[in-house]
TORKOLFI-911384 format. One record per residue (C-alpha): residue number from 1; residue in three letters; chain; x, y, z. Coordinates in steps of 0.25 Angstrom, whole numbers, plus 5000, padded with zeros to 4 digits. Example, Ala and Ser with C-alpha at 12.3 -4.5 7.8 and 13.67 -1.06 7.14 Angstrom:
2
1/ALA/A/5049/4982/5031
2/SER/A/5055/4996/5029
END
This chain:
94
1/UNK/A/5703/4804/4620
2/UNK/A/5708/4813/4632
3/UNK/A/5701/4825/4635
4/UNK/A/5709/4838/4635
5/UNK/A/5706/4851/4643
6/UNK/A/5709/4867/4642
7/UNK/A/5712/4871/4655
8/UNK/A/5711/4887/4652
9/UNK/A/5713/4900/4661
10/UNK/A/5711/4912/4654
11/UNK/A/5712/4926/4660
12/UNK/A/5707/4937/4651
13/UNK/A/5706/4950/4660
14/UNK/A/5697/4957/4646
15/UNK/A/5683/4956/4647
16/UNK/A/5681/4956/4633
17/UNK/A/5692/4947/4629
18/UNK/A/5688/4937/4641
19/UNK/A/5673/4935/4637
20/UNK/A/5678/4937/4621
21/UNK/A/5687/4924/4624
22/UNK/A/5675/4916/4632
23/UNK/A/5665/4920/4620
24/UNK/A/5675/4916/4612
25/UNK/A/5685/4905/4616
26/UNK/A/5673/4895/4623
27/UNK/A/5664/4894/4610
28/UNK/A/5677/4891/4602
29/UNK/A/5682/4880/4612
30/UNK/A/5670/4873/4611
31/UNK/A/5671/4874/4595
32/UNK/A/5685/4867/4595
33/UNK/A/5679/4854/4606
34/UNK/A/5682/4861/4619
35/UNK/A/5675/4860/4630
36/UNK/A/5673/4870/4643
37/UNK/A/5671/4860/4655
38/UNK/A/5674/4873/4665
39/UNK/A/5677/4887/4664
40/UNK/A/5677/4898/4676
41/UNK/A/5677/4913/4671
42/UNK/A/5680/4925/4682
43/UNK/A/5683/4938/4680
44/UNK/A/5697/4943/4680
45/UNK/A/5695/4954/4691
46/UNK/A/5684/4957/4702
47/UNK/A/5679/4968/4696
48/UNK/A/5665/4971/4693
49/UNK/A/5666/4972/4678
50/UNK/A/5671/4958/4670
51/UNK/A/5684/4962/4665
52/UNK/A/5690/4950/4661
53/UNK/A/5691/4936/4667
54/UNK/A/5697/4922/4670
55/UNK/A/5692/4909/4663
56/UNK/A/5696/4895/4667
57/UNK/A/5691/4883/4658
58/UNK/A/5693/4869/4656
59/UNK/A/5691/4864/4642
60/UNK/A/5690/4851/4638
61/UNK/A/5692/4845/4625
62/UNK/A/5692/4830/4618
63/UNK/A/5709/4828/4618
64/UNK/A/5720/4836/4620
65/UNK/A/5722/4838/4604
66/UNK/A/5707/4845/4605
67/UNK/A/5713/4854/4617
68/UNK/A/5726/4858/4610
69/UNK/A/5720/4860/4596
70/UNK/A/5710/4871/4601
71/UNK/A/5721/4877/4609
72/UNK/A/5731/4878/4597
73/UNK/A/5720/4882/4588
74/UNK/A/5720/4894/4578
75/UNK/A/5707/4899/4583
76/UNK/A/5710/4898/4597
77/UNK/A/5725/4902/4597
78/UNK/A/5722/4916/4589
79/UNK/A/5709/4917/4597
80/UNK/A/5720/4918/4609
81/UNK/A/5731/4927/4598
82/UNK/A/5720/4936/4595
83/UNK/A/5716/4940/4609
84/UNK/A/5730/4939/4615
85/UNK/A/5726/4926/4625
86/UNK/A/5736/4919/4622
87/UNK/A/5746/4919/4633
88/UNK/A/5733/4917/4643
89/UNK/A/5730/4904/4636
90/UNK/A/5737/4891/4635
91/UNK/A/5737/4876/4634
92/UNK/A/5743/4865/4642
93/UNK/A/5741/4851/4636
94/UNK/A/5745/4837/4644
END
């Protein structure tokens, strides 16, 4: 079977929220069969105290069905409901 990837491109200019989604959001995507293969975090601003930040990462998973049932998921989709995220994240699937 086809692998299938998550490319994601998150910008969360909250401190809290940003490292609460990291903490929280990774852990879980290993859980459902994902897997990072790269991520690149920077913070939003150059200022001296983290305020928030950019995170880029590919995730791989075993098919495309994999990818989209963890997208589409009741944990992740209130995950994204709960912390009002859900215009910053979304799916493309080819």
């Amino acid at each position: 079977m086809k692998k299938s990837y998550w490319l994601k491109k998150i910008s969360i200019h909250n401190a809290d929220l940003f490292l609460e989604y990291i903490r929280t959001v990774l852990p879980w995507l290993k859980s459902v069969g994902g897997v990072v293969i790269k991520r690149d975090i920077s913070q939003a601003t150059d200022s001296t105290k983290w305020d928030g930040g950019n995170l880029g990462m590919i995730i791989e998973f075993d098919s495309k069905l994999a990818a989209k049932k963890a997208f589409y998921s009741e944990v992740f989709q209130n995950y994204l409901r709960s912390r009002e995220l859900t215009d910053l994240v979304t799916i493309s699937t080819y």
